[in-house]
C-alpha positions in Angstrom: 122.0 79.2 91.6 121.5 75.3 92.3 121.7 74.2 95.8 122.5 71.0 97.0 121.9 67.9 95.5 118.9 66.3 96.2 119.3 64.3 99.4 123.1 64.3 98.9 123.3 60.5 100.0 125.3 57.7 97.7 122.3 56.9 95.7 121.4 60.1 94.4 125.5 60.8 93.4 125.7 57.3 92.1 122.3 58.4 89.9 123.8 61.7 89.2 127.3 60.4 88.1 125.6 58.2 85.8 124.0 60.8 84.2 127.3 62.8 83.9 129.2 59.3 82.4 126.2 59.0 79.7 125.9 62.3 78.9 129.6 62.9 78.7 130.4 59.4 76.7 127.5 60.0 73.9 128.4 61.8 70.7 128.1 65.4 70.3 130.6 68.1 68.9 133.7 67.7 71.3 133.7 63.7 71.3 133.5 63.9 67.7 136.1 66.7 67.3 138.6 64.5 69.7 138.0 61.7 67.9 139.3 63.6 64.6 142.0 65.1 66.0 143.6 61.6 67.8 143.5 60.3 64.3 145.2 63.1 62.7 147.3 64.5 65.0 148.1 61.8 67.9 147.2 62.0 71.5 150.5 64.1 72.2 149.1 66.8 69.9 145.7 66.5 70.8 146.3 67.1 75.1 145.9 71.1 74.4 142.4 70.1 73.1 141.7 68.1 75.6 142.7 70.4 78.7 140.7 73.4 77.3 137.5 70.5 76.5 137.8 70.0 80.5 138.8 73.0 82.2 136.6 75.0 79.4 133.5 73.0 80.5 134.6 72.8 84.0 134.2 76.9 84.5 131.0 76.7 83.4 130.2 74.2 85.5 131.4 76.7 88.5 129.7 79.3 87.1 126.5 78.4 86.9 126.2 76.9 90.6 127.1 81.2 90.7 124.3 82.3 88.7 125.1 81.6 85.2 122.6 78.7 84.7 119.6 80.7 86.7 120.4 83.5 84.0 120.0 81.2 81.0 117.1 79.2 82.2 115.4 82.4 83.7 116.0 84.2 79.8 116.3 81.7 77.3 117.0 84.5 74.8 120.4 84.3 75.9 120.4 80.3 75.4 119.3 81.2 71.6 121.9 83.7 70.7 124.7 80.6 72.1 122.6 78.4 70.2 123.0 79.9 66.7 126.7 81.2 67.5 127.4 77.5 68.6 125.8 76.1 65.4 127.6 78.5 63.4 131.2 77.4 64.9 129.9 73.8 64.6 129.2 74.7 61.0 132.8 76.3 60.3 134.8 73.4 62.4 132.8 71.0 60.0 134.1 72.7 56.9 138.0 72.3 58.1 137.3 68.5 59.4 135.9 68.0 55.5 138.8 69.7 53.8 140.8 68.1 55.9 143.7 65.4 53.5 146.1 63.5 54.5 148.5 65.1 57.2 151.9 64.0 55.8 150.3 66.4 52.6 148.4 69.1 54.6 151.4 70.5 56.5 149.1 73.5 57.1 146.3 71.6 59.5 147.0 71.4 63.4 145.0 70.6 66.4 143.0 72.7 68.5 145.0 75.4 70.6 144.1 75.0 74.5 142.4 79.2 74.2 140.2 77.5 71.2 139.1 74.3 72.8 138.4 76.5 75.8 136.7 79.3 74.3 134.2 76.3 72.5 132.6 75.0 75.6 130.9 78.5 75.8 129.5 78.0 72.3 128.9 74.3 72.4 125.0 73.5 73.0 124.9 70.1 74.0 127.4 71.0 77.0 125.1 74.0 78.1 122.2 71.7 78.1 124.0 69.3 79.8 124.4 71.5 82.5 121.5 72.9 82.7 119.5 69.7 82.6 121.9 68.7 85.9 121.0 71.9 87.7 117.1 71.7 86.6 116.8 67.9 87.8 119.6 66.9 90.3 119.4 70.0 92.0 117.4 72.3 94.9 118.2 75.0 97.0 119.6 75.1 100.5 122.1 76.4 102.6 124.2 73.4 101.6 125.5 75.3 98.2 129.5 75.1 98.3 128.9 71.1 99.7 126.6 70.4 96.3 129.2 72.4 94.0 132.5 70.6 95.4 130.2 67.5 94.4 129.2 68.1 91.4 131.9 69.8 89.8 134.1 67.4 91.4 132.0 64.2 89.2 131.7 66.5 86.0 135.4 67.7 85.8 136.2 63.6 86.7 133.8 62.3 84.1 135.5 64.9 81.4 138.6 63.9 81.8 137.4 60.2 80.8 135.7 61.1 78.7 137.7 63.2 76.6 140.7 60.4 77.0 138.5 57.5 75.5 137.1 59.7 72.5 141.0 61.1 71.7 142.3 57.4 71.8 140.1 56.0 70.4 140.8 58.3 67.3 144.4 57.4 67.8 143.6 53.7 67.4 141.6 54.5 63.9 144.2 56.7 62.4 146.7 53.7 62.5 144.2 51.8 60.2 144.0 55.0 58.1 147.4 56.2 57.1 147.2 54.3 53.5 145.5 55.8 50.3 142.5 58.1 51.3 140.9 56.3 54.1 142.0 58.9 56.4 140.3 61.6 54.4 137.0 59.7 54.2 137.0 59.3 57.9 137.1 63.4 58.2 134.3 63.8 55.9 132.5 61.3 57.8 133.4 62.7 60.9 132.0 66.4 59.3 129.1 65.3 58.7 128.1 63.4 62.0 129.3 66.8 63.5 126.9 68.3 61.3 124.6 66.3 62.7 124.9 67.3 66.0 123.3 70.6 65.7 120.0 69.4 64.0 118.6 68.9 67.3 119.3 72.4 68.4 117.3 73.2 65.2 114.4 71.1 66.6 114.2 73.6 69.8 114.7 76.7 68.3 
């Protein structure tokens, strides 16, 4: 379990919620997968996404101030099976983003359910390292537990939220530059690959 943040006094939040805004902000699987579905689908479409992006990564969050991080740092084994299922979920997303036409012709595609998005965050290894790094570095123990986990869950389900609303609209704002010809479906290949991307540093630590 984590314990309470290290000398929980307005400098240390103010260092720890920047490391929540620009960890949360930079590109990995969900910003990018956002991103593609505000320019397909609309932000309207996309809020199911979004919810189970923050409430997904929220619980885990939780969970680890409960024992859940200890368990992955303490047996990284465990970190390696979600590391290769994550990849491997990455990998199939990528493959739909890339196949992925026009929407007016591709009646078939939607957006992410809420259980999907949710389901994800569990899989989803820069999220998990995000966490962990916060527990490993903001983090000590002390009888001040449920203080430090109203804190930081509080700042990580805050910093989510904005995060998740930037990446989706900013998606919506490029799909209204891409509804002529094929620019739209060079954007989704574009976007598969950077998800693609994402996972090579996983490879590195593996």
């Amino acid at each position: 379990m984590f314990g309470r943040l290290k000398t929980l006094d307005l400098p240390n939040i103010l260092s720890f919620t920047t490391f929540a805004i620009v960890t949360a902000l930079t590109p990995g699987p969900n910003n990018i997968l956002l991103s593609v579905s505000g320019t397909n689908f609309g932000l309207r479409q996309t809020l199911p996404h979004i919810c189970g992006v923050v409430f997904g990564f929220t619980l885990i969050v939780v969970l680890s101030g409960f024992g859940l991080g200890w368990l992955l740092m303490k047996f990284p084994f465990f970190q390696g099976i979600l590391k290769v299922f994550g990849m491997l979920v990455i990998l199939y997303l990528a493959r739909k983003i890339w196949r992925l036409e026009i929407i007016d012709n591709s009646h078939n595609e939607r957006p992410m359910f809420f259980h999907e998005a949710f389901l994800f965050q569990w899989v989803n290894p820069k999220g998990i390292l995000v966490i962990l790094t916060a527990i490993s570095t903001y983090t000590n123990t002390n009888e001040n537990f449920y203080e430090t986990l109203i804190v930081v869950t509080s700042i990580f389900f805050l910093v989510a939220w904005g995060s998740a609303l930037i990446w989706t609209l900013s998606g919506v704002l490029i799909g209204k530059f891409l509804k002529t010809g094929r620019r739209q479906s060079w954007f989704n290949r574009i976007s598969a690959l950077l998800l693609v991307a994402t996972i090579l540093p996983v490879l590195v630590q593996l």
